[in-house]
N, C-alpha and C positions, 0 to 999 in steps of 0.2 A: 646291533646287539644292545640289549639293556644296559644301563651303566651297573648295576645290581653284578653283571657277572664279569667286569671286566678284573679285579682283582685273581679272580680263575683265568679267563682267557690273557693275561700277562703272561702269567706264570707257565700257561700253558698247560703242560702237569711235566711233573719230575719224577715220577715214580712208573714204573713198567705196568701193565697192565695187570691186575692179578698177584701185583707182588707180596699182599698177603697170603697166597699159595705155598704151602711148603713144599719143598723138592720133592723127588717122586720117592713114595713110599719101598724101602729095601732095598733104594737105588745102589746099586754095585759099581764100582771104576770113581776115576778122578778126574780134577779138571786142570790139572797139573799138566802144563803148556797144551791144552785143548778148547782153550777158549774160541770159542764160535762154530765149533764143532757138535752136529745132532748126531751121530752117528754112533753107536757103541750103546752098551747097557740102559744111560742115561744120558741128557744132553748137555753140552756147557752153552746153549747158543739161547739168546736175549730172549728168545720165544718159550724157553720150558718153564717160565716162572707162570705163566699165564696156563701152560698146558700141566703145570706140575708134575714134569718130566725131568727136573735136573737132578745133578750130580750131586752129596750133599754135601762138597768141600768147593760148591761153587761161587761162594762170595767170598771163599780165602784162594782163591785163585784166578775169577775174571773178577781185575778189580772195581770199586767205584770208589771214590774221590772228591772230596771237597776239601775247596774248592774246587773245579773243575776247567778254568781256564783263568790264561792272566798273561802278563804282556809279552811278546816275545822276544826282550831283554832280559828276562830272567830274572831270577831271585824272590820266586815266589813260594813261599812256604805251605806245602797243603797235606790233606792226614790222610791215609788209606782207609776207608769205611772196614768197617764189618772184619777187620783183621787184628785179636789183641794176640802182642808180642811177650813172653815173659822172661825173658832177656833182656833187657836194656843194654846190655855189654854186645849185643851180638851187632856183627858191622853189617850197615845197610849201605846196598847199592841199588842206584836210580839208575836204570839207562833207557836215552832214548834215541831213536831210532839206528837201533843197534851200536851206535859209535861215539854218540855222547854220554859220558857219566855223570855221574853226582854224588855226593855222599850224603845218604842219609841218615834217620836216627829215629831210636823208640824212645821216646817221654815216658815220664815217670806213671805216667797210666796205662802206659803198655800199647799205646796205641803211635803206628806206624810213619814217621811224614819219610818225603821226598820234598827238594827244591829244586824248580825248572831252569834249566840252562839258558844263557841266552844263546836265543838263534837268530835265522836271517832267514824267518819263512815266518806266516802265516798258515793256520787250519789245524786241523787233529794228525794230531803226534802221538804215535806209538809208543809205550815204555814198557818196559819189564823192570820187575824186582829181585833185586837177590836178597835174601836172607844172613849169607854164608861165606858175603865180603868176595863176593863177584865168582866162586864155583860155580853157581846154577843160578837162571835164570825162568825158574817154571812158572811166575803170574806175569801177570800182564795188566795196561788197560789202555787209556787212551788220556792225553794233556791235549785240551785247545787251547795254541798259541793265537795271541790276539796283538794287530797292528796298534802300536802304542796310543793312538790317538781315540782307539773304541775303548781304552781302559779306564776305570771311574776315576776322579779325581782324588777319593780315598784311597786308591793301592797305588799315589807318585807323589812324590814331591813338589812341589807350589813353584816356581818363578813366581816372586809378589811384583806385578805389572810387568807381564812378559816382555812388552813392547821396550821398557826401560833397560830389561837387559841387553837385548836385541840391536839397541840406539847408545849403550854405553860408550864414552868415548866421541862421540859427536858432538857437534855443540848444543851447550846446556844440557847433555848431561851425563853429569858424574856422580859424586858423591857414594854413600853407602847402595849394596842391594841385600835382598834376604830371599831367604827360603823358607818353607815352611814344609811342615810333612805330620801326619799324623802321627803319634807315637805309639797306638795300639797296633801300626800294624808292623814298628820294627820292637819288638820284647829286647830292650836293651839298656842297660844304665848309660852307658857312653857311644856317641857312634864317632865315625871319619866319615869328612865330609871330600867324594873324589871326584876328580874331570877326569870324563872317557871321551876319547877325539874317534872322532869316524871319518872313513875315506875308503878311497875304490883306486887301486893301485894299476900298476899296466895300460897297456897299449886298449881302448875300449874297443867292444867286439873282437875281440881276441882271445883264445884260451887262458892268456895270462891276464887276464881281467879280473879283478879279485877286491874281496868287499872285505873290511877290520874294523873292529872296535879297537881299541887300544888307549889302555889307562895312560894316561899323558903324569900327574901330581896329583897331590892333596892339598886343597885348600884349609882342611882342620883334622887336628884330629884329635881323643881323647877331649871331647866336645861332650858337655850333659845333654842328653837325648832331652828336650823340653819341647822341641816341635816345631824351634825358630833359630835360624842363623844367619847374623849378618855381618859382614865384613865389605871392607874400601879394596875392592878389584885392584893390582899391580899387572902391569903388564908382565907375560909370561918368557921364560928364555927362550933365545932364540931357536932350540932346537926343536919348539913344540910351536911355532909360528905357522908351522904348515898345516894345521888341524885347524878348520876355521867351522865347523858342524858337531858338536858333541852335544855331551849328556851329564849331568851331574848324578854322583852313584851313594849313597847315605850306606853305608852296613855299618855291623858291629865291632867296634875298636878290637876286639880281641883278633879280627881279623889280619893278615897280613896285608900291607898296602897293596890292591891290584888284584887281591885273589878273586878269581872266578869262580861261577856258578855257586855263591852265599847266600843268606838271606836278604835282601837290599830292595828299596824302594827308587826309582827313575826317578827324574825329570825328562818333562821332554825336552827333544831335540831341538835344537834351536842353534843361532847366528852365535859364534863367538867372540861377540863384538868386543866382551870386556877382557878377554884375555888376551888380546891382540896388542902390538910390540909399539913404541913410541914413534915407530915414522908413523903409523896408524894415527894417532893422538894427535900428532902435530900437524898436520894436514888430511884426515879423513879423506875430504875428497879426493885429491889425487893419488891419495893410496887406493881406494873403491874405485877409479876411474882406469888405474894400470892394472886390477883387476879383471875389469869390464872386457879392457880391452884384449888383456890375454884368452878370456873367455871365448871372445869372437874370434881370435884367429883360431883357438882351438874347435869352438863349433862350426867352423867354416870346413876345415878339414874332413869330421867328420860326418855319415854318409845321409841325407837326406831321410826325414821319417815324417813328413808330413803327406808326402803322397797316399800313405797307408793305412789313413787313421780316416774312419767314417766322417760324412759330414753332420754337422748339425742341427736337432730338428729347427724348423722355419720359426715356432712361437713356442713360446713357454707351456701352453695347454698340451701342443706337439708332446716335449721334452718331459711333461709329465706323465704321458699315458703311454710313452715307450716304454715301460720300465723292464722288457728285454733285454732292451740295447744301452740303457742311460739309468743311473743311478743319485738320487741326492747328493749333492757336496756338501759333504757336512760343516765347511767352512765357510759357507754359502746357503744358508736352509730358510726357504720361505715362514715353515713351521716352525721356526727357534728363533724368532723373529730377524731374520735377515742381519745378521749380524757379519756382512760381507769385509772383512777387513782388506784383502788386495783387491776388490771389485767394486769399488766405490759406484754406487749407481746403479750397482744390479741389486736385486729382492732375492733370487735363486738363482743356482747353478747346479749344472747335473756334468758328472764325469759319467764317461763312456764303462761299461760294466768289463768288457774283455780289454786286454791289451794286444796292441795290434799283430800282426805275425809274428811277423819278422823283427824288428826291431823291440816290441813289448813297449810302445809306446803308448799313451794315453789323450783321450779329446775331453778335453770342457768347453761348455757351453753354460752362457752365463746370459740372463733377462733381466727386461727392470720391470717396471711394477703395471706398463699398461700391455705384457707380453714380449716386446721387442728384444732380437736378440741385440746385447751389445758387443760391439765389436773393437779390438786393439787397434784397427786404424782409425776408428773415430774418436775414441774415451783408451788411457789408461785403465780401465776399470774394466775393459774388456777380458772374456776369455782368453785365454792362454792356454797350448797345447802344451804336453810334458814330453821330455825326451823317457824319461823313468815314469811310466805310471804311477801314481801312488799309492795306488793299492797293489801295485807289486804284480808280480806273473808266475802262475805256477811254470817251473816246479822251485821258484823263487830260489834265493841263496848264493845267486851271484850275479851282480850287476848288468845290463841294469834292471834286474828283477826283485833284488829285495824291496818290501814292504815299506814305503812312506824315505826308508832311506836314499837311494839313489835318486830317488823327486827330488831329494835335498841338496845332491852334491850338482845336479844337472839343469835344476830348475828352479828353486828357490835361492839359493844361497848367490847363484847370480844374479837375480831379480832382486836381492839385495845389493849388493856392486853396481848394479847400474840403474837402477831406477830408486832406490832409499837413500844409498850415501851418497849417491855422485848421479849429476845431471844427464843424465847418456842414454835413458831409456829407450829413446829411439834404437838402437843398439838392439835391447833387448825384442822389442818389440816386432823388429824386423825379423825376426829370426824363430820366434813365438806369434807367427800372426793367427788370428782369430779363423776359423772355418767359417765359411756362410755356410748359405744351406742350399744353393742351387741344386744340388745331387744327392738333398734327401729324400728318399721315398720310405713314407711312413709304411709300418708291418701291417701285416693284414690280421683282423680281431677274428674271433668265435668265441661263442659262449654257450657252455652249460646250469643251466639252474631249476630250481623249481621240479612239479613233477615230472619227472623231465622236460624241459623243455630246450631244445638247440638253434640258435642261429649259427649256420656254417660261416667258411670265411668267405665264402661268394652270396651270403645272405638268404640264404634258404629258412625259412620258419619251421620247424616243425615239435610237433610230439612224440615222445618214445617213451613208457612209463615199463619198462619189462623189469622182470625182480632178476636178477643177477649179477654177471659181472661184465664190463664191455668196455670194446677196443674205442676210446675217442678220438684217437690219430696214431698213425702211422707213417712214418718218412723215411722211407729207404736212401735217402738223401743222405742221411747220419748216422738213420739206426735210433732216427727217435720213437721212444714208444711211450702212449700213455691212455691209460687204463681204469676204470672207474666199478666203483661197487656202486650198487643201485637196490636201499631194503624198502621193504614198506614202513609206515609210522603210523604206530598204537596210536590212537584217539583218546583224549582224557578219561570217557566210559569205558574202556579196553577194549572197546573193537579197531578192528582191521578197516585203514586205508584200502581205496579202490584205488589206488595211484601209488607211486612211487618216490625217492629223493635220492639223490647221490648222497651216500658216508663216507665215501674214502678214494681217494686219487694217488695213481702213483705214476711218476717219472723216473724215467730212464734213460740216457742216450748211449750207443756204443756202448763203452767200457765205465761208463763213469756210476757214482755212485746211484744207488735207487734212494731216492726219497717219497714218501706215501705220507700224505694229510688225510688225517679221519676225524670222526666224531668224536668225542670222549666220552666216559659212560657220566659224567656231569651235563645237565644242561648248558649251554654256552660257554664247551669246552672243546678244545681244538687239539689235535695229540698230532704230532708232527714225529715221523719213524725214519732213522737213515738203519740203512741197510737189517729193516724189523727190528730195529731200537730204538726204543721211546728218546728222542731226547729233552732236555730240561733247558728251556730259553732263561731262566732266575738268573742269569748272570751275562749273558749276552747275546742279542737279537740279530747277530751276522755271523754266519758262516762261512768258511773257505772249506769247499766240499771239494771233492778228486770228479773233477770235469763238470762244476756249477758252482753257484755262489746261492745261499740263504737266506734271506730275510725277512724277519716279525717285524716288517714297517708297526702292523697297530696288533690288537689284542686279537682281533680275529681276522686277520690277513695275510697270508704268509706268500710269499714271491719267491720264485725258483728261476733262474737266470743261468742259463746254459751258453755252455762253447759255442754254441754256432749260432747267437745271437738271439734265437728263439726265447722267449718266457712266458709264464704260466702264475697264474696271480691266482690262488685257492681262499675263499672264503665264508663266514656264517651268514647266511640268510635264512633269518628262520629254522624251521627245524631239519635244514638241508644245508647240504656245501653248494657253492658257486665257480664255478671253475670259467676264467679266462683264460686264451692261449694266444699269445701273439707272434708272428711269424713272419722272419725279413724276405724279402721278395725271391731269396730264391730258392725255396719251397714253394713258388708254380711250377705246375704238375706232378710233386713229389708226394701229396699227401692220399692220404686214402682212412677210411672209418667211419663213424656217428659224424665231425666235424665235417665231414664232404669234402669235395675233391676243389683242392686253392688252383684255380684256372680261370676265376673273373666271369667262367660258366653256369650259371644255377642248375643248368638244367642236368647234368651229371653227377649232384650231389649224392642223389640216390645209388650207389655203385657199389652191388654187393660184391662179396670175396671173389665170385667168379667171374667177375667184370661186367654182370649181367646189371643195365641199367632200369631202375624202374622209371616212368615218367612223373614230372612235378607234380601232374594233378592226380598221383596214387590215393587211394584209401588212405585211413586213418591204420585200419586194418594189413593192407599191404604195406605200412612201413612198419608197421610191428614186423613183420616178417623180415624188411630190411635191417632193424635194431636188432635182434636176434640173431640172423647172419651175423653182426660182428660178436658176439660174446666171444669172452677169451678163453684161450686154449689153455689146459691147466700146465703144459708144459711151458708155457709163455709167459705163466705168470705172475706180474712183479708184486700182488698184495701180498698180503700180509696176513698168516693163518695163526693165531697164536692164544685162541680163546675155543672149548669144545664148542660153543656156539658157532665159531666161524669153521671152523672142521666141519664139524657135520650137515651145515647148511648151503656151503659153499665148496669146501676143498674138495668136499666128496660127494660131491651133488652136481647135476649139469650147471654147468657155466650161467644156461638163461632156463628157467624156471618155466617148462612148459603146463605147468598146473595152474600159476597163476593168471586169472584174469583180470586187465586192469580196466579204468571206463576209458572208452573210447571218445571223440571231441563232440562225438555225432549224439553223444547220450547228454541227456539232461535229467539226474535226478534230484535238483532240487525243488523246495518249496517255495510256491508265491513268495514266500516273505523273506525269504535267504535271497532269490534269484532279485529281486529290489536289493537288498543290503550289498549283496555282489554288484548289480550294476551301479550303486550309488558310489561303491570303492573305486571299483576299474574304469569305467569308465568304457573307453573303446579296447583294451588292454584285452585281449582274449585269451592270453596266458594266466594272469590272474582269474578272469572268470572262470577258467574250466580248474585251478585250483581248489576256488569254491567250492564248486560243484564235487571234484575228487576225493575231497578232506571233511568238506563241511565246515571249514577254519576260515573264517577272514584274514586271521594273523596271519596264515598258512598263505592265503590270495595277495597279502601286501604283501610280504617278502619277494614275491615272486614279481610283482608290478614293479617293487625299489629294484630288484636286480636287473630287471629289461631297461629301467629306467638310465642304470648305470650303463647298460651296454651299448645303452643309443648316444649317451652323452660321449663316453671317449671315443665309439666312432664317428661323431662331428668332431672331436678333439684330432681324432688322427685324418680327418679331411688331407691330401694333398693341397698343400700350398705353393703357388706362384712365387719363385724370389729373381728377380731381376738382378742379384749378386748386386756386390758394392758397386757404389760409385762416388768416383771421386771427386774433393772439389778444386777448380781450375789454380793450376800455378799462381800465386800473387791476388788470390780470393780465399773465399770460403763459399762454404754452402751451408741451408737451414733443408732440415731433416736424415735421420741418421736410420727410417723405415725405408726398407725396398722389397718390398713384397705387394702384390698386382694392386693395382689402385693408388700406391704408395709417389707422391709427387717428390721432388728434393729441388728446391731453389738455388738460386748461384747470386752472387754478387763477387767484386773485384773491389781490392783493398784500393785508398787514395792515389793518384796519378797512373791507372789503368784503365783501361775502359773495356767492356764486355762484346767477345766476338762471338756470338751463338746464342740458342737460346736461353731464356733469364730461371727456365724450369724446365725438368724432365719427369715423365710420369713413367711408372714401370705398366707395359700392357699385359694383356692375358695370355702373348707368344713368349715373355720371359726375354721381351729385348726393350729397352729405353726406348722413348720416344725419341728422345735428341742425346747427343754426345753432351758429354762434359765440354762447355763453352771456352775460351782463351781469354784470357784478360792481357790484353796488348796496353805497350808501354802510350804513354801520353795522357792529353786530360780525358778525364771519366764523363760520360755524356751529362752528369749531374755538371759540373766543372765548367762543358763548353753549353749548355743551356741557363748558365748563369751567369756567360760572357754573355750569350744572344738577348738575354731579356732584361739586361742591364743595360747595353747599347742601345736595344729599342725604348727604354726606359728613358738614358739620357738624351736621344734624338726629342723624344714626347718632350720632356723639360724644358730645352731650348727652343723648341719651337711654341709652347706653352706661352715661356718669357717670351720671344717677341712679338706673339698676337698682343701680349697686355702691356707691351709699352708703346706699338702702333695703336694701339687703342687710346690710351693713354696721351699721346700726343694730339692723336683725332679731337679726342673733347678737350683741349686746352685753346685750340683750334676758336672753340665756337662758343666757348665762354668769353672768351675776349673780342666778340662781336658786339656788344648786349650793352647798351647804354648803360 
């Protein structure tokens, strides 16, 4: 995409389609607790703005909101759009999701806010408003709670050198620490400065297993809000010793010490090193070390969750073009220039995107910079699995699901204890070991692009250019469905394409939500709809959807990461969408559509609804007919009608467009001097030439060559790889090389007074077994050792016998000098 439209595609768009349409003209009825509701007079649902069918009290009753999301700690102040209040006296109530309140307030301009609870979830949060001090509850809208760590650094307060607080109390160092926090975003003359201790109570995996925040003291209070605070840390009384994970909480002095759900700016979570008690201070380590250890006998108890957790991809190219299954660490980003702090060594690392069944545990996987995964038994700076994912498990809110937090109490904060203050890491290590990747098997790709053009996931090539709408896979394995618009595109002179492009994709699985990526009516503009509502990325590029996860990695990229490991990467290529789908191995046999049938089979791609197989070497003609066979059923259908253009072109019009005729591969109507300019672009690229040829557009012909281009690279990226699993090096040695993957050799040597029983190197072959075992280093001298007896003794034998040839010699001529007149 031009760099010219990336300020649009950021942004994305914020505004519904059409939403300068006014409501429907003499609309009758209200939208007074009807929100998403089309049914009745007029509609209250996200789609009548575009069709100028709504209610015309329907932005004082479905509400919008800014801001629109903020941490899920709470104490975020935000104003209800489009609602003015002329009461100020009257009591406002926030509730969200039916059972949390809040109290809110009308400002002096009459305009509306709410402030967000803290919770122990991530994603969009239901709330309603009451007017009338909690009688009636008739608007609505929607709060996304966001995991504290995706929050900007302007809506928390500062740790000035995290790591200082974290190491407070160890040696060197003490002395003062500070905070900082912006001041526009708490309106207050004085604040109190509080500690909130976090913990997870009960027997884990048990009903009585239960996650709290809980205000421990105040550090300050009746403080001048100036934006900086700093004080000499005192160890804490003993009855708040047991909080060792908290948060610092800034509100407004008028508040009472500890009151919830206020105005208030976080800190993040972090070690509470400095308010830890004077055995801490005076011996660190062996307070961090009975720590450690209590940890182990407590993680030894409970129940194993490494069996459950994927393994990880074999090389970093792998770990990047999974992005189904494996997702950036943001603590860990190639792109943020690797700024790895517990992974010393690695460039990136990707956490696993689901959490596992059963336990709701988590995998990372961590590389260094020439691909190689690194691993905790060879480098500290290895991967480490989480007992707490950190990005939490739906339906989150009780350990160990909540977001970023229970990572904290179960996986970091002992990784402090035994690997930061106190020498013990092996402890940890053992216990957190790294996954290879012997039992990765990389997903199988497909792609859509250009006018149309398909590789299935068993690599079948083909063209489909039909004007409608159509099924690109189906997986009764889930109930995954996904579904594509396909219009023609106006020509600069305003004629009509002989070809086609994808506008608009949508996903489904089961029960979970629909999301749909389309064009926008801007050039190199991307509108991204959950459940036919535009939403607005201007404040955050990740999602927690009800059964996927979201993300605006770039301006024109958006990635949909579903429960059953499947994902689907939608993007701008030119004046069309690109659609990737990638899919874990066990959707073999499951799929059926445009994408073709995942069975390693080409030759049943072609598989229409009624199971009737066409053969690979069909017309261009007979797979029109097969493209066709899938259009979708309008009772199926998960797009999106919400403009008269798409009504009456689509909703209400066959599915696949038997009017249209598109060119076939077999036609050539280009000119001598195009058909050169085309083959001087593409090359052997036969997707991009017949673009040419369909459009008349070069630009139109590269988009289409970069997109092939892309999908041939990440399927050599997702190549299956050979990993010969670790190997170790021998008792009372070491080894050189930390790669095992086929071709991958690893050397051995034996420390001083050992000597080496087995081979001195083992190479991994292409059956995934070593050449040779890990060798023994047996006690005694090392062959260096006794081949330095041996050529020392042959040394000193040469020497003396050396001396007495040259004093028999030596004698000899003394002999015969003294002959000699």
């Amino acid at each position: 995409m031009k760099p010219s439209l990336l300020p649009w595609a950021l942004l994305l768009l914020a505004t519904v389609p059409g939403s300068g349409l006014r409501p429907a003209a003499g609309a009758q009825g209200s939208c007074s607790q009807r929100c998403g509701n089309q049914s009745g007079p007029c509609s209250c649902h996200p789609t009548c703005f575009g069709l100028a069918s709504c209610c015309m009290d329907v932005r004082d009753f479905c509400l919008e909101i800014s801001p629109y999301s903020g941490s899920m700690m709470g104490g975020k102040d935000f104003v209800v759009q489009h609602l003015n209040w002329s009461n100020p006296a009257d009591s406002v109530i926030c509730s969200f999701k039916e059972s949390i309140q809040t109290r809110g307030y009308v400002d002096a301009s009459g305009r509306v806010h709410c402030v967000s609870p803290l919770l122990y979830e991530s994603g969009r949060i239901p709330f309603t408003l009451s007017m009338d001090n909690g009688r009636s509850f008739p608007r609505s809208g929607t709060w996304l709670s966001v995991h504290p760590s995706k929050v900007s650094d302007s809506e928390k307060s500062q740790l000035v050198n995290e790591t200082r607080w974290q190491y407070y109390g160890t040696p060197g160092t003490q002395g003062n620490l500070t905070l900082t926090w912006n001041t526009s975003a708490l309106p207050s003359d004085t604040v109190t400065i509080e500690l909130w201790g976090y913990e997870e109570t009960g027997q884990p995996y048990s009903q009585e297993w239960a996650a709290a925040w809980s205000y421990l003291y105040s550090l300050a209070t009746n403080v001048h809000n100036s934006g900086s605070f700093t004080f000499t840390p005192k160890p804490a009384p003993q009855n708040f010793q047991r909080w060792e994970v908290g948060s610092l909480r800034i509100v407004d002095s008028r508040h009472r010490a500890g009151e919830q759900d206020v105005q208030a700016l976080w800190s993040n979570e972090h070690a509470l090193a400095w308010h830890l008690g004077d055995d801490f201070r005076m011996d660190p380590v062996a307070w961090a070390r009975n720590q450690c250890l209590a940890w182990e006998e407590l993680e030894d108890q409970l129940p194993t969750f490494l069996e459950e957790l994927p393994d990880c991809p074999c090389t970093l190219a792998q770990a990047r073009a999974d992005s189904g299954r494996f997702h950036t660490d943001y603590g860990c980003d190639l792109e943020r220039g690797s700024v790895c702090t517990y992974h010393p060594g690695a460039v990136h690392c990707v956490r696993s995107v689901q959490a596992s069944p059963k336990y709701d545990s988590g995998q990372q996987c961590c590389y260094t910079a020439d691909g190689t995964q690194l691993l905790t038994a060879d480098s500290t700076g290895g991967s480490t699995p989480d007992r707490g994912h950190d990005w939490g498990s739906p339906p989150y809110r009780v350990p160990p699901r909540v977001p970023g937090l229970s990572h904290w109490v179960y996986d970091v904060i002992s990784f402090y204890h035994c690997c930061l203050w106190a020498p013990e890491c092996f402890r940890y290590m053992s216990r957190r070991p790294s996954s290879d990747c012997r039992s990765y098997r990389p997903p199988r790709l497909a792609s859509a692009f250009g006018d149309p053009h398909f590789v299935t996931f068993d690599g079948t090539n083909f063209t489909f250019n039909g004007r409608g709408e159509y099924v690109l896979l189906e997986a009764a394995l889930t109930d995954l469905r996904v579904q594509a618009r396909a219009q023609t595109r106006m020509a600069p002179e305003g004629s009509q394409d002989r070809g086609t492009g994808l506008t608009a994709v949508a996903i489904q699985e089961a029960n979970s939500d629909v999301v749909e990526v389309r064009l926008g009516d801007g050039a190199g503009v991307l509108q991204v709809l959950l459940n036919q509502e535009v939403l607005s990325f201007a404040e955050q590029r990740w999602m927690d959807l009800k059964g996927m996860f979201l993300s605006v990695a770039a301006g024109d990229r958006v990635s949909v990461m579903l429960t059953s490991e499947a994902g689907l990467e939608i993007s701008l290529q030119g004046p069309f969408l690109s659609v990737a789908v990638l899919l874990p191995e066990k959707f073999l046999t499951h799929t059926r559509g445009l994408l073709g049938t995942l069975n390693d089979n080409p030759a049943d791609d072609f598989t229409l609804r009624s199971g009737e197989v066409l053969p690979p070497s069909a017309s261009s003609r007979e797979l029109f007919r097969f493209g066709a066979d899938w259009a979708v059923q309008n009772a199926s259908s998960l797009l999106t009608y919400d403009s008269k253009f798409l009504v009456e072109n689509f909703k209400e019009q066959p599915k696949h467009d038997p009017t249209f005729l598109p060119l076939f591969p077999e036609e050539s109507p280009t000119s001598p001097s195009q058909a050169s300019a085309a083959a001087d672009l593409c090359g052997d690229d036969s997707f991009c030439t017949f673009d040419v040829a369909a459009t008349g557009s070069l630009s139109v012909g590269n988009a289409s060559r970069v997109a092939h281009m892309q999908h041939l690279l990440r399927v050599r990226s997702l190549q299956p790889v050979v990993s010969c699993g670790w190997l170790a090096p021998p008792a009372n040695g070491h080894k050189q090389g930390e790669r095992y993957l086929v071709g991958s050799t690893v050397r051995f040597r034996c420390n001083n007074g050992y000597s080496l029983a087995g081979a001195e190197a083992s190479t991994c072959q292409a059956d995934g077994t070593w050449s040779w075992p890990t060798p023994t280093c047996q006690p005694g001298r090392s062959y260096a050792v006794l081949l330095g007896i041996i050529f020392g003794g042959l040394g000193l034998v040469a020497l003396v016998g050396l001396g007495y040839w040259f004093l028999r010699r030596r004698k000899s001529n003394t002999a015969v000098w003294g002959s000699q007149p």
